[in-house]
C-alpha positions as CSV (number, residue, x, y, z in Angstrom):
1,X,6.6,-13.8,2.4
2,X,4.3,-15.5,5.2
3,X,0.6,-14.0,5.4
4,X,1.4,-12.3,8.6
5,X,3.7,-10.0,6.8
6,X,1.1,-10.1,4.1
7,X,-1.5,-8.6,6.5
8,X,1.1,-6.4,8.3
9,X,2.0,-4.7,5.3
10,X,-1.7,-3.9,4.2
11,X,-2.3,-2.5,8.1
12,X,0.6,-0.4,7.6
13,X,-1.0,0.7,4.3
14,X,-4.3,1.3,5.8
15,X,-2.7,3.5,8.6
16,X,-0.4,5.5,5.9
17,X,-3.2,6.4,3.7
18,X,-5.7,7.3,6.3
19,X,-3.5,8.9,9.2
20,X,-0.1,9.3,7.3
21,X,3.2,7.6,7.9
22,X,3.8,8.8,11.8
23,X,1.2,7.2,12.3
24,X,2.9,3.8,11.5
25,X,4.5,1.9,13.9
26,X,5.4,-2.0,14.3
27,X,3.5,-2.2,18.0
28,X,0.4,0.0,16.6
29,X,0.6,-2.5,13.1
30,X,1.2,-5.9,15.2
31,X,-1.8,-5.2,17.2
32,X,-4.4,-4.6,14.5
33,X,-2.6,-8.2,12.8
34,X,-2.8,-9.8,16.0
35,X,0.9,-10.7,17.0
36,X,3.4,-8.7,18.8
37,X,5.7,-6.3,17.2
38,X,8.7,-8.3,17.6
39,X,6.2,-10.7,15.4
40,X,6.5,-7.5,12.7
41,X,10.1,-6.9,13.0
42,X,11.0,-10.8,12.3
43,X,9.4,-10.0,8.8
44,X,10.5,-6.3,8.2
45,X,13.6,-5.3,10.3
46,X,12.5,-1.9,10.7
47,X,9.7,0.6,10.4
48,X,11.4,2.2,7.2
49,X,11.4,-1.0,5.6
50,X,8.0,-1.9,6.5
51,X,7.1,1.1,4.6
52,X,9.7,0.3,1.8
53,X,7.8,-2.8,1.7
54,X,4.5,-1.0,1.3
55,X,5.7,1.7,-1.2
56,X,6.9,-1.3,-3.5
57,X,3.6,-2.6,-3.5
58,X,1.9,0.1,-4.0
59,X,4.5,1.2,-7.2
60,X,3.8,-2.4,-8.4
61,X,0.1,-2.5,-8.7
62,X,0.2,1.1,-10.3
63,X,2.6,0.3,-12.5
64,X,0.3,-3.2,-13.3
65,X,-2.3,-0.9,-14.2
66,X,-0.8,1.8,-16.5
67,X,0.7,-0.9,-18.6
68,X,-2.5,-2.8,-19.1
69,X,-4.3,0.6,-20.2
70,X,-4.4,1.3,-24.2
71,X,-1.8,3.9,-25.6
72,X,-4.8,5.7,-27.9
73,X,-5.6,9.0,-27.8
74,X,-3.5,12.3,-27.0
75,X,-1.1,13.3,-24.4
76,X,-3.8,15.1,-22.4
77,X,-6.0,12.2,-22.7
78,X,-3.7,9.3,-21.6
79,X,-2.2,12.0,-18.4
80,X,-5.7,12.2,-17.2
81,X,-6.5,8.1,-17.8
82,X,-3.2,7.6,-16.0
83,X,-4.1,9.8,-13.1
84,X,-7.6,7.8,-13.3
85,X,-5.7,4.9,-12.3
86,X,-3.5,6.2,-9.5
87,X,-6.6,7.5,-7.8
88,X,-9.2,4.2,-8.7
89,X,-6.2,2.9,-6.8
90,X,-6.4,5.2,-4.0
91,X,-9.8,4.9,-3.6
92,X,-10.4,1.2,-3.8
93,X,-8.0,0.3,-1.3
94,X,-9.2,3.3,1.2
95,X,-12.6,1.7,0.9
96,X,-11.0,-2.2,1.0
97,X,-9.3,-1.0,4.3
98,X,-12.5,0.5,6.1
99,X,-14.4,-3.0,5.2
């Protein structure tokens, strides 16, 4: 995957988490990367699977993190580490985004 899809998928990340997914579109995420949107759709043939493509990420790196965390402690306790995680995630790349 070439860095322009790279940096097209973390716009289109950006614009989902902090206006929601109307707000994504392959002329709006092409402009904030810099190329056109035809650039966009040579990478991701459409604006679902631009989003696909973000959602997979996004699963990924979650899924990265719940694995690396310790199995100790009770149900309630891991459910509320685990949450931890999926909102450290939320949070870090809402505050990566704005710079």
């Amino acid at each position: 995957m070439s860095d322009r899809s790279t940096a097209g998928r973390i716009v289109a990340r950006r614009i989902l988490v902090e206006e929601r997914a109307e707000a994504v579109s392959m002329r709006r995420v092409g402009d904030a990367v810099g190329v056109t949107a035809m650039a966009i759709y040579r990478h991701f043939p459409s604006r679902d699977a631009l989003l696909r493509a973000v959602a997979d990420v996004s699963a990924r790196e979650l899924a990265a993190a719940w694995t690396g965390r310790v199995s100790s402690g009770g149900l309630e306790e891991r459910m509320a580490a685990a949450l931890d995680d999926f909102l450290d995630g939320g949070h870090a790349y809402g505050a990566a985004a704005r710079g």
